[in-house]
C-alpha positions in Angstrom: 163.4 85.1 103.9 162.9 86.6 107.4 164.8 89.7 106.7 162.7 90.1 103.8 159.7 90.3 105.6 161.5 92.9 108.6 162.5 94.7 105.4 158.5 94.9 104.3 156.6 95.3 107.8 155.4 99.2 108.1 157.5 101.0 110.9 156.8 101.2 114.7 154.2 104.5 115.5 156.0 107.0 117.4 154.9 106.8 121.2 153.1 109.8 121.1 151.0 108.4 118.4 150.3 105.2 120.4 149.2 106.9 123.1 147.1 108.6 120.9 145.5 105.1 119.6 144.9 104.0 122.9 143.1 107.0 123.5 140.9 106.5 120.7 140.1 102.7 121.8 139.3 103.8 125.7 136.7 105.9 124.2 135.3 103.6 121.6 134.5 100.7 124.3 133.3 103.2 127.0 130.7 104.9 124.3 129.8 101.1 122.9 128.3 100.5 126.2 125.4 102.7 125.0 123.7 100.4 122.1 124.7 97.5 124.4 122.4 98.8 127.5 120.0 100.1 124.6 120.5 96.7 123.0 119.2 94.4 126.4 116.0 97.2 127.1 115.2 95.9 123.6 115.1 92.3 124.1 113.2 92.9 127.7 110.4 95.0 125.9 110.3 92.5 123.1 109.5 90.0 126.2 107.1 92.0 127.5 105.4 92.3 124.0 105.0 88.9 123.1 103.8 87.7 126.8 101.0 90.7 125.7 100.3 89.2 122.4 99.7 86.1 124.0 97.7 87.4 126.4 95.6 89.2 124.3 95.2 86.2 121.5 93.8 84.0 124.2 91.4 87.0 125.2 90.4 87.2 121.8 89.7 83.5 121.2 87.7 83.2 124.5 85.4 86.1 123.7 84.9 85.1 120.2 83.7 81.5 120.9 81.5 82.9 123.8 79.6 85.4 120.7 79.1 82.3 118.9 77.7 80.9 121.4 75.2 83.7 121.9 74.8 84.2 118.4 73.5 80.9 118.2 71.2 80.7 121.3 70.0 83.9 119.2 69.3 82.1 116.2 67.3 79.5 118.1 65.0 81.9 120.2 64.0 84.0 116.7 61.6 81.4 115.6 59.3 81.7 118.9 60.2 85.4 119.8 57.6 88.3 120.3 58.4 91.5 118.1 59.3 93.3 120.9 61.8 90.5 121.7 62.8 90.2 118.0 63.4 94.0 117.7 66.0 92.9 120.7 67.4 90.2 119.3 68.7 92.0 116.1 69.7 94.9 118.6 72.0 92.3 120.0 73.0 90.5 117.1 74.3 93.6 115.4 75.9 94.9 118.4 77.5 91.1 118.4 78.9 91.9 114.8 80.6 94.8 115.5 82.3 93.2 118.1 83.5 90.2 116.0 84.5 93.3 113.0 86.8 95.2 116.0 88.5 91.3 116.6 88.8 91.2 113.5 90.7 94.3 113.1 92.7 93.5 116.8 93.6 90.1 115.4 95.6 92.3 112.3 98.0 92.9 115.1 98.7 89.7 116.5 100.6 86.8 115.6 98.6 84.3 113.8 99.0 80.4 112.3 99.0 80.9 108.8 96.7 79.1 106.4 97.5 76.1 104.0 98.6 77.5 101.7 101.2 79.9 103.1 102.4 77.1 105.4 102.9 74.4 101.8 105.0 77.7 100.8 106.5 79.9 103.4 106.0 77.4 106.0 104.8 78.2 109.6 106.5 81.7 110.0 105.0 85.1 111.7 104.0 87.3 108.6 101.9 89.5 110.8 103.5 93.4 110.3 102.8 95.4 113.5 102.7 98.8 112.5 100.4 100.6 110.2 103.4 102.2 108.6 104.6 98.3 107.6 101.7 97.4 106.8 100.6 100.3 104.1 104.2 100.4 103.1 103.7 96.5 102.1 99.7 97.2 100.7 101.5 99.9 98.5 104.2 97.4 97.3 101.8 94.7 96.0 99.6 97.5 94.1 102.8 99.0 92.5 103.9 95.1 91.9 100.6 94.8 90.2 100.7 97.9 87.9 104.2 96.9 86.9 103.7 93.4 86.1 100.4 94.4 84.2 102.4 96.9 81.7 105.5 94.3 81.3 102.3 91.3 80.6 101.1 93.6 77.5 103.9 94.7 76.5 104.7 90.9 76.2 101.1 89.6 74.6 101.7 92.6 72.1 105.5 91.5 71.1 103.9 87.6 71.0 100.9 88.3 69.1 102.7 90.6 66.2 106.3 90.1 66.0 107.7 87.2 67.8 106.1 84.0 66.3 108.1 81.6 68.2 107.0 78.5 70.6 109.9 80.1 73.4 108.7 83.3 73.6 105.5 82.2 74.0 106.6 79.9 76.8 108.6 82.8 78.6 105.4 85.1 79.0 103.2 81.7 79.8 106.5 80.8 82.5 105.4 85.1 83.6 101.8 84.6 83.8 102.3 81.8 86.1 105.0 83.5 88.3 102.8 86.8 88.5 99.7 85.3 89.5 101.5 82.8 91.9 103.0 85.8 93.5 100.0 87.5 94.2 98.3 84.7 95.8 101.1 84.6 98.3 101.4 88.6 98.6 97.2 88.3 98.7 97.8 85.8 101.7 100.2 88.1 103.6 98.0 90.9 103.3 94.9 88.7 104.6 96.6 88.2 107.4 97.4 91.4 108.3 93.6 92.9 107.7 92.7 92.9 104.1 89.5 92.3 103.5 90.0 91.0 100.1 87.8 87.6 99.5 85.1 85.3 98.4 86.2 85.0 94.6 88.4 87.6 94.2 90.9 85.9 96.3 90.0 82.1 94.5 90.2 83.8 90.8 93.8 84.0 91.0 94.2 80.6 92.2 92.5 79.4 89.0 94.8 82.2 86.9 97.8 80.2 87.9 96.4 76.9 87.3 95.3 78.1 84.1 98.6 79.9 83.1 100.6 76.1 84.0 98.6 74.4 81.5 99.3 77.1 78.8 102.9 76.6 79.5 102.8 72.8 79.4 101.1 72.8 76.2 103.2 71.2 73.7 103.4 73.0 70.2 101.0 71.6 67.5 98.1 72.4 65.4 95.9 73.1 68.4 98.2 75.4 69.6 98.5 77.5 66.9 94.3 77.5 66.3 94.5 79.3 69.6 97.5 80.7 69.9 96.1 84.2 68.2 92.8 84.0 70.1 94.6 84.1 73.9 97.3 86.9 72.7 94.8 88.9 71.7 92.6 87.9 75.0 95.8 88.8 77.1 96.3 91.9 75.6 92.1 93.4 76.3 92.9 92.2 79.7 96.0 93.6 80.6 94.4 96.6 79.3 91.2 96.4 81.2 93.3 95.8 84.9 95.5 98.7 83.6 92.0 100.8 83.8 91.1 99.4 87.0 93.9 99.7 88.7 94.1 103.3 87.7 90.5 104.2 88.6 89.8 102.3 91.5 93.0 103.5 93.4 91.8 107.5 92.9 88.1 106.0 94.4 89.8 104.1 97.2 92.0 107.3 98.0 88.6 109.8 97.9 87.0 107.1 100.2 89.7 106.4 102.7 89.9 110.4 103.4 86.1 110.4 103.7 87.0 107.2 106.1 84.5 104.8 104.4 86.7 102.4 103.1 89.5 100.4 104.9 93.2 101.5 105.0 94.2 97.8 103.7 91.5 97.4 101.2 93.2 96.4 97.7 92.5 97.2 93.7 90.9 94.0 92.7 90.3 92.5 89.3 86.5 92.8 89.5 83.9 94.9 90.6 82.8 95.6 94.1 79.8 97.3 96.0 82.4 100.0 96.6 83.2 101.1 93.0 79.3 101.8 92.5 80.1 105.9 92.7 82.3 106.8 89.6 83.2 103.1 88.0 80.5 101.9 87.3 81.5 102.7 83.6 84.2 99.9 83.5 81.3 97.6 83.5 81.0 96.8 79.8 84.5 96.4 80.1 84.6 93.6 82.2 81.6 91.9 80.8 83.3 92.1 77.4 86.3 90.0 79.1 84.2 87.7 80.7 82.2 86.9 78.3 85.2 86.0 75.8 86.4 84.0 78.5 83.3 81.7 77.8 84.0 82.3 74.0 87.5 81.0 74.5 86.0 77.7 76.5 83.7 77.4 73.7 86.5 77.3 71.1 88.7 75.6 73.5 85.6 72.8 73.6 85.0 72.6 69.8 89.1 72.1 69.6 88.7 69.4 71.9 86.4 67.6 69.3 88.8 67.8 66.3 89.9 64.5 65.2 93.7 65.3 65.3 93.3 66.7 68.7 95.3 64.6 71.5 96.2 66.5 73.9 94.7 66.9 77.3 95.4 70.6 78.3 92.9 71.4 75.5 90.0 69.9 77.4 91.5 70.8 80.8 91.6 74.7 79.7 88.4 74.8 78.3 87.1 73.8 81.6 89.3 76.7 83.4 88.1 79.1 81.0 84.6 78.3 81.6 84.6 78.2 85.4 86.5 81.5 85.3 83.7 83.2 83.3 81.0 81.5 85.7 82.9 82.7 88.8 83.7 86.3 87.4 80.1 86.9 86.1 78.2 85.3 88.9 79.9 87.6 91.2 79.7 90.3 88.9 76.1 90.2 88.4 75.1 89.7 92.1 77.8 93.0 92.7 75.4 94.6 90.6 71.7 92.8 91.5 72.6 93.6 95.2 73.5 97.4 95.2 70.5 98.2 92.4 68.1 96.0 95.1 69.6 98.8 98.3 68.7 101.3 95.8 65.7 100.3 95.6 64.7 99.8 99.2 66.0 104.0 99.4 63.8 105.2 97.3 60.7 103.1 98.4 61.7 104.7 102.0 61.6 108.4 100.5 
């Protein structure tokens, strides 16, 4: 067995290719140096960064409670103030809101404790990016994530609503719905944190979305199923449609906007309308009052199915709900979008 092996083991390397080896190794250890040296200026920096962030986050905290504090004291001296002295308070207060707006956009760049809800799901890790270039690079991600999701969900409620009439298919785009929108409301989170300015009920209708979505897929197969089985395929597919059309439009006005710098690097395509989309989209607004309000017709239906004598099942109830806080949520906020910028219009042209 032993001469076996002798037989098999490679022959011994000439001496002069030896010293050639050694060689080789001298000046692999002597040049590995380099990233090692580099390697410990990196970790002292890092030091050095994180004793600034630290620094800077109490700074930040401290000067933020003290404008509270004279916001308030404001407040309280407005009621008995002399209009030279109320012309000098709202001096002050709005110099006091630009200074809480460039916090704000500090505080993008320092470590933070998340919220709730990414500490239930991520748990208490730093998702603060510190460079712009992370930061866009991770904006750009979730809108292409978006887009893609949005063609793959019609492509879906089209395949559902015509060709595949079958209880699993229809549970594999319910199981996507509620995957896509609970993705975005961590990826919405992440990009809160690191300066969107995404919120109010943009940020809560997705919430909803995925609530909404569960109960679909937990909604066993029966005759009140299939009454609105049609109705929400064909609801899904105007949808995905209408974010398709947003998406695409409110990207082009968010690009002409950022290069005329009056919009926000960070700032997101959302699923509504904002004062923002007031020059050139303002034509998607039958649009999306169409969806919203079949969102109340389907909590309508959704209500009247609820009634039906062989109804006994408690997502029908449950969804009819959802659908109708969805429409009061996206029309409410719709409509004062609207009421608001027509009222600024308004005061313009009484100034003229």
């Amino acid at each position: 067995m032993d001469l076996c092996l002798v037989c098999l083991s490679p022959p011994p390397l000439p001496l002069y290719e030896c010293r050639g080896c050694f060689s080789s190794c001298r000046n692999f250890i002597s040049v590995h140096l380099s990233p090692i040296e580099t390697h410990k200026v990196y970790r002292q920096k890092l030091e050095e960064v994180t004793s600034l962030q630290t620094a800077c986050s109490s700074s930040i905290h401290r000067q933020k409670k003290t404008l509270r504090d004279l916001k308030h004291g404001l407040q309280r001296c407005k009621p008995r103030a002399s209009p030279e002295e109320f012309a000098l308070i709202q001096e002050i207060s709005s110099q006091i809101k630009e200074r809480q707006n460039a916090f704000f956009d500090m505080e993008a760049y320092l470590p933070k404790r998340n919220g709730l809800y990414l500490n239930l799901v991520l748990g208490n890790v730093n998702v603060t990016l510190l460079s712009n270039q992370a930061k866009f690079a991770y904006k750009d991600e979730y809108e292409k994530f978006k887009l893609y999701l949005t063609i793959i969900l019609l492509l879906g409620a089209v395949a559902c609503r015509f060709f595949l009439h079958y209880r699993v298919t229809d549970e594999v785009f319910n199981f996507l719905l509620v995957w896509y929108y609970c993705t975005l409301t961590i990826r919405e989170s992440i990009l809160i944190s690191n300066g969107s300015r995404i919120k109010g009920w943009w940020v809560s209708h997705h919430y909803v979305s995925t609530f909404l979505s569960g109960v679909m897929l937990t909604w066993p197969d029966g005759l009140m199923y299939q009454m609105f089985r049609s109705q929400f395929l064909a609801f899904s597919i105007f949808q995905s449609c209408v974010q398709f059309l947003q998406y695409y439009y409110q990207r082009g006005c968010l690009y002409r906007l950022r290069a005329l710098g009056e919009r926000n690097h960070l700032d997101l395509t959302v699923e509504g309308f904002q004062s923002w989309m007031w020059r050139g989209l303002t034509f998607l607004l039958p649009f999306l009052f169409f969806g919203h309000f079949w969102q109340l017709y389907n909590a309508i239906t959704l209500f009247r199915l609820s009634r039906h004598k062989e109804c006994k099942e408690w997502q029908v109830f449950v969804l009819a709900f959802t659908f109708l806080l969805l429409f009061l949520g996206n029309f409410l906020t719709t409509l004062k979008v609207v009421h608001t910028k027509l009222q600024k219009n308004k005061d313009k042209v009484k100034k003229l």
